[in-house]
C-alpha positions in Angstrom: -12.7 26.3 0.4 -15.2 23.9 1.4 -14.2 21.2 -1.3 -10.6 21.3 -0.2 -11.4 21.1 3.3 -13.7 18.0 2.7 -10.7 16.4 0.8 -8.2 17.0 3.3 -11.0 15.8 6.0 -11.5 12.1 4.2 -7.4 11.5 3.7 -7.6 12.6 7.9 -9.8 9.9 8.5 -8.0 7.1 6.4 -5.3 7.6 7.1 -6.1 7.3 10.9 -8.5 4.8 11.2 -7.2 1.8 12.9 -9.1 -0.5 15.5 -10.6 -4.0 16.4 -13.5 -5.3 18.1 -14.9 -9.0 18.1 -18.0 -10.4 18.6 -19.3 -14.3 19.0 -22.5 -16.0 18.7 -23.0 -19.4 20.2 -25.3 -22.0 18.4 -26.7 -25.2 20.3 -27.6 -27.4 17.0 -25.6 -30.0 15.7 -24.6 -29.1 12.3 -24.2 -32.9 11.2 -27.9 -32.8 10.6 -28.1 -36.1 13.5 -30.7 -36.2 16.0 -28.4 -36.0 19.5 -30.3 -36.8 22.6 -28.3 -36.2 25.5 -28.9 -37.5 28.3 -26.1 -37.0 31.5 -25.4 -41.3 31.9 -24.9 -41.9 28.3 -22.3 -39.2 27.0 -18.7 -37.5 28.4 -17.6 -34.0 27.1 -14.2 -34.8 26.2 -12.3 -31.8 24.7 -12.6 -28.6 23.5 -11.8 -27.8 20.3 -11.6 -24.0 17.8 -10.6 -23.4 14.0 -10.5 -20.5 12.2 -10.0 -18.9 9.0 -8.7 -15.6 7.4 -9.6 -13.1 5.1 -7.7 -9.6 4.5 -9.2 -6.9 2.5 -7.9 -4.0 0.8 -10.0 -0.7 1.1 -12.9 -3.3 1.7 -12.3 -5.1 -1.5 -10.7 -8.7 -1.8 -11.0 -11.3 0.5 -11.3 -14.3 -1.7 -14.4 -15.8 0.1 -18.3 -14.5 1.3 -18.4 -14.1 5.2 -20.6 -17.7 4.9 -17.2 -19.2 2.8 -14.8 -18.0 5.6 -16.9 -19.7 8.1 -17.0 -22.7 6.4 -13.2 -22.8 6.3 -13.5 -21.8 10.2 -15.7 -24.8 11.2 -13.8 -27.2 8.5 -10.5 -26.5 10.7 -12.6 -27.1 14.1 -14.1 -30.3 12.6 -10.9 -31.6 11.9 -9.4 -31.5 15.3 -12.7 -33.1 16.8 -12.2 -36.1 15.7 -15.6 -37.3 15.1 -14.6 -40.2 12.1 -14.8 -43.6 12.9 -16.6 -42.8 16.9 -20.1 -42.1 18.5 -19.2 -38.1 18.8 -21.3 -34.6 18.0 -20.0 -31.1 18.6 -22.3 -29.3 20.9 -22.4 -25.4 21.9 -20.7 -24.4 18.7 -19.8 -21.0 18.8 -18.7 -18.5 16.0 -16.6 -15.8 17.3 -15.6 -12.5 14.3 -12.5 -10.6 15.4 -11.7 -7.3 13.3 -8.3 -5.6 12.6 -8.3 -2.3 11.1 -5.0 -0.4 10.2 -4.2 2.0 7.1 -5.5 0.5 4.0 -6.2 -2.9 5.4 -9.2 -4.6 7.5 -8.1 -8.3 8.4 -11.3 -10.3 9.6 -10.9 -14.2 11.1 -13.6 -16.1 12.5 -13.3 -18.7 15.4 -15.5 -21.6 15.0 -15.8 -23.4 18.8 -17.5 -25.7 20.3 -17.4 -29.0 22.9 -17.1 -32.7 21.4 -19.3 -35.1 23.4 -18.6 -38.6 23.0 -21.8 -41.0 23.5 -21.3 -44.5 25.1 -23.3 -47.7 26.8 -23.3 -46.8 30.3 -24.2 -50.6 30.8 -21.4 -51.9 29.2 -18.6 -49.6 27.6 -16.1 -47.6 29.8 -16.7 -43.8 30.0 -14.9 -42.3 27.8 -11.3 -40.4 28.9 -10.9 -36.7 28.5 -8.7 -34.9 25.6 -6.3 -32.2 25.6 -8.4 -29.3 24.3 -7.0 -27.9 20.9 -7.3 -24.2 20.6 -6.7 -21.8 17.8 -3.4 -19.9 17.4 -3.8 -16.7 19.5 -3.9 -13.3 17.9 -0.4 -12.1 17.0 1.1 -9.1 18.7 0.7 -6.2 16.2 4.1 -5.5 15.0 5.5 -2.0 15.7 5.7 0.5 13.7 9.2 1.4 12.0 9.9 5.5 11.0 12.5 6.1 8.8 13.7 9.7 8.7 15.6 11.2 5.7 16.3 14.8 4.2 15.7 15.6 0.3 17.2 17.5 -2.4 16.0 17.9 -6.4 14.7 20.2 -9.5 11.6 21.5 -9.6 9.9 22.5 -13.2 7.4 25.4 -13.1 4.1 24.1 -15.0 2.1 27.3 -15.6 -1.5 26.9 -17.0 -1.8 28.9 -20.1 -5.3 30.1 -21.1 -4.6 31.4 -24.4 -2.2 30.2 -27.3 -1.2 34.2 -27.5 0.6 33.7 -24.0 4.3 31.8 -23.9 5.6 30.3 -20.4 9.3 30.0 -20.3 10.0 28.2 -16.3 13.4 28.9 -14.9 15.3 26.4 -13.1 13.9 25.4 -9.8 14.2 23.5 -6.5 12.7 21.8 -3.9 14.6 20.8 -0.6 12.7 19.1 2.6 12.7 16.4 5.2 10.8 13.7 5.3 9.4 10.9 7.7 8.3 7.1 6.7 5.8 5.2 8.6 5.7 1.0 7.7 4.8 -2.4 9.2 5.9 -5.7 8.6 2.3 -6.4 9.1 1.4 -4.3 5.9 4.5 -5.7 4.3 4.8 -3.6 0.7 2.6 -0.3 2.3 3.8 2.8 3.8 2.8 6.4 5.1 4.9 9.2 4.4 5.0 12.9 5.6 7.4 15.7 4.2 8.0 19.5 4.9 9.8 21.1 1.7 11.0 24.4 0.5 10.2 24.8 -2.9 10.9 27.4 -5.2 9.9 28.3 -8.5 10.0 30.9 -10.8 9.2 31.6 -14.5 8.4 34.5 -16.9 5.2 34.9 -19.5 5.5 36.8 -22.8 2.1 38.0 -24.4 2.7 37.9 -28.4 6.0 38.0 -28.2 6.6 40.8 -25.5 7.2 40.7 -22.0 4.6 40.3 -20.1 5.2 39.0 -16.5 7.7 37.3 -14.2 7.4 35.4 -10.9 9.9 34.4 -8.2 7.4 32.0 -5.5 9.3 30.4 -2.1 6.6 27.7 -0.5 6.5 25.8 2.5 5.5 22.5 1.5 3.6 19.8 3.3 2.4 16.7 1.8 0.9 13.7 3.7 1.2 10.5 1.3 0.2 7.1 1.3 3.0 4.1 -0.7 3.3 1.0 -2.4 6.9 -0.2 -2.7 7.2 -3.5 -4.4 10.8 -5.1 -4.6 12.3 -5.9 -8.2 12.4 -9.6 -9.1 15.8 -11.2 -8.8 16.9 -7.5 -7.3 16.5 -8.1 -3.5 18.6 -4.5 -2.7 16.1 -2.2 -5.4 11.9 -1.5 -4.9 10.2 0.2 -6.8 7.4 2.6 -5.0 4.1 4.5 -5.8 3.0 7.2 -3.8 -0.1 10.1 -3.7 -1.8 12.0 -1.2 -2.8 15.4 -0.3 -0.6 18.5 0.7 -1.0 22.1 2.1 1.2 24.7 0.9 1.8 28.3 1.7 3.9 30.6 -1.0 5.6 34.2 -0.6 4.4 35.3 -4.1 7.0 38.0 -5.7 5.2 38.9 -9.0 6.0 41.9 -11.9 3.8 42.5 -14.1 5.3 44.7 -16.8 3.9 47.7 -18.7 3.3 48.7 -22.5 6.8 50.0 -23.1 8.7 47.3 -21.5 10.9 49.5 -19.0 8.6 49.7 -15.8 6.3 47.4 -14.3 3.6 47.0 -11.5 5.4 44.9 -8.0 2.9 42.5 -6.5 3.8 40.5 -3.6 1.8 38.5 -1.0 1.2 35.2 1.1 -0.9 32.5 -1.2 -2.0 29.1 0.0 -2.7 26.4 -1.8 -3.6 22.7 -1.5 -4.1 20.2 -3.7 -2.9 16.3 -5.0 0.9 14.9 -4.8 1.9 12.0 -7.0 5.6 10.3 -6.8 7.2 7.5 -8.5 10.7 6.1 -7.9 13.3 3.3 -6.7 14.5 2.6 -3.5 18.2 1.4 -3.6 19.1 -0.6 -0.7 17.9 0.8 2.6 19.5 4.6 2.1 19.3 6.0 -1.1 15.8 6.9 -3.5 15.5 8.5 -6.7 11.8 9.8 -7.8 10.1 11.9 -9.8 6.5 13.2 -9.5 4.2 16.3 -9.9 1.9 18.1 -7.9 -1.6 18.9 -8.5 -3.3 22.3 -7.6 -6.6 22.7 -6.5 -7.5 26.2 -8.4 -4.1 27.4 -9.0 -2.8 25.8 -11.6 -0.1 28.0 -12.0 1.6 26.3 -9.3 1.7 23.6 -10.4 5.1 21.3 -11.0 7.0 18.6 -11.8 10.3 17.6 -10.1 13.1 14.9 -9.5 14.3 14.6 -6.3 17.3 12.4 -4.8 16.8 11.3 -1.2 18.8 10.0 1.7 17.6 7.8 4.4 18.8 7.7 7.7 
């Protein structure tokens, strides 16, 4: 009990997690390695100027560049709007500013390199210098909102029953499962999505023991799987994706079970309320914006014999 709550507890939290926070540091050193003296008669502050630079990572993992690299890029950008080639100028007050999205999967960092571009002049003979439009970097784009999707579900379900000896013979009997389910996406996340279902499913399947009736089992379960998606488009296919999808579930099944005696004609009736939890896995195609095909298994945690694979057909609304 305690390792299924744990793993329902770190899905919670990732699938959750979403924030962003910034914080800047300002720096007065000239990073041109040039002794500036300033002095209030010989130099102008004439603009203002930021760059930044990007990096997105995927369950903390890509990036392309070292925190050092992306604020290289950062200052690289702000440097190039200062306009320091060819006259007496330094960048003074540089500031580096980190700003932090978190959502699903995905934690996108940018920096913001700043600072104030001071141009230096004879106060004896040259004209003070003019003052610049100050040049700032794009602001933060509105989080897109979310889009949900809503849809119902229909397909066969195949009874997987774990057999511990080679004595015992599992023949499953036809199946189904039939839910609703909601999609959560982004444009943001572009190819990611979030999906929660709530499915009947019912199985049934009977065991012989050398050759002789041995058991049968009729199970209805209320199904409910949380999932997290990829869905990739096909090349030169606009209209069909083609998606992978996992994540934990909870189910609870009405168990009707007979277990049959030596001489075939009676048996023992158990019935009962089981829950279960455990691991969902679905593959599939998305055709067009309605209509998805998949096919997947579930994994339980401790009772195997509930295990199974299905196909489902799905319609989106």
């Amino acid at each position: 009990m305690k390792i299924r709550f744990v793993f329902i507890l770190l899905f919670t939290l990732l699938f959750t997690t979403s924030c962003k926070y910034h914080y800047g540091l300002t720096h007065n050193e000239n990073h041109h390695q040039t002794q500036v003296v300033l002095d209030e008669s010989n130099y102008r502050v004439v603009k203002y100027v930021e760059g930044d630079a990007y990096a997105r990572y995927f369950l903390g993992i890509g990036g392309g560049a070292s925190k050092r690299g992306i604020i290289a890029r950062a200052r690289e950008n702000m440097l190039q709007k200062a306009g320091l080639i060819g006259k007496s100028r330094a960048v003074i007050n540089e500031t580096v500013e980190l700003r932090v999205k978190n959502s699903l999967f995905i934690t996108e960092v940018r920096y913001i390199v700043s600072g104030y571009i001071v141009e230096f002049f004879n106060p004896a003979l040259d004209t003070p210098p003019v003052a610049e439009e100050n040049i700032y970097a794009v602001p933060d784009r509105p989080r897109a909102p979310n889009i949900k999707t809503r849809g119902i579900q229909a397909g066969y379900a195949h009874s997987y029953t774990q057999l511990y000896s080679h004595e015992y013979t599992n023949h499953p009997g036809v199946g189904f499962t039939l839910g609703v389910k909601t999609e959560y996406s982004n444009p943001d996340l572009r190819f990611l999505f979030l999906e929660s279902q709530l499915n009947l499913v019912y199985l049934n399947w009977n065991t012989d023991y050398r050759n002789r009736r041995y058991s049968s089992e009729n199970s209805f379960g209320l199904e409910l799987p949380v999932m997290a998606g990829l869905r990739l488009p096909l090349p030169f296919v606009n209209s069909v994706a083609w998606y992978l999808k996992t994540g934990p579930f909870l189910n609870l099944f009405n168990v009707d079970r007979k277990v049959y005696k030596l001489n075939n004609d009676t048996y023992d009736h158990e019935t009962g309320i089981l829950g279960t939890a455990g691991l969902k896995l679905g593959i599939g195609f998305q055709f067009g914006k309605h209509w998805q095909t998949e096919f997947g298994h579930r994994f339980n945690i401790g009772w195997g014999e509930y295990d199974h694979t299905h196909f489902t057909v799905s319609y989106l609304f």
